[in-house]
C-alpha positions in Angstrom: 0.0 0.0 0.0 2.6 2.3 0.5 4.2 1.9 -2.7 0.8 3.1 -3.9 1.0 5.4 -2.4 4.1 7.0 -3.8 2.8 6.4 -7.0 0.0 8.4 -6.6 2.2 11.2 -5.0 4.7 11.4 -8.0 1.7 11.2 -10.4 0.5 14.5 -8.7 3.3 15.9 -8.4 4.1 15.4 -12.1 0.3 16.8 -12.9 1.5 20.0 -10.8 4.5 20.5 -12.4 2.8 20.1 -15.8 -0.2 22.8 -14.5 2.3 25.4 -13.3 3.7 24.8 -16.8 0.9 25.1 -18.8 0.1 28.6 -16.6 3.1 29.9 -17.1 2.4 29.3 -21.0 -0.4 30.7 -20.6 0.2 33.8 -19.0 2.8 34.5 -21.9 0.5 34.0 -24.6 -1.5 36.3 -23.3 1.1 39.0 -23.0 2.0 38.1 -26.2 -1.5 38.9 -27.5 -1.7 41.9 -25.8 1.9 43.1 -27.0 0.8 42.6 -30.5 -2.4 44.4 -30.1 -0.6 47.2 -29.1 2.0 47.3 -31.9 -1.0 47.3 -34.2 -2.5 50.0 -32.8 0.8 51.9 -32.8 1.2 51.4 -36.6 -2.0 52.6 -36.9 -1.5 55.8 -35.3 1.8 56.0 -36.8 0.0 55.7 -40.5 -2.9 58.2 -40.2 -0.2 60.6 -38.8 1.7 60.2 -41.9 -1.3 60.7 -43.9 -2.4 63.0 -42.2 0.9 65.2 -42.3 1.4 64.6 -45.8 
């Protein structure tokens, strides 16, 4: 039973270290996202002031 046991605790622990990875992966891609939105709204900005210099 106690070997079970430690079975089941690695397999948790692995499932941990697999959710704190998938968060972190997460959390990236959604600075990621957010990064690129606000390039694209900078190169916006950037194009109607050139247009609207010109």
């Amino acid at each position: 039973m106690d070997e079970l046991q430690k079975i089941i605790k690695s397999i948790c622990d692995d499932f941990a270290d697999i959710n704190a990875l998938l968060v972190a992966r997460s959390r990236e891609l959604d600075r990621r996202e957010l990064f690129d939105k606000e390039i694209e709204t900078e190169i916006k900005n950037i194009k109607k002031n050139s247009h609207e210099n010109s």
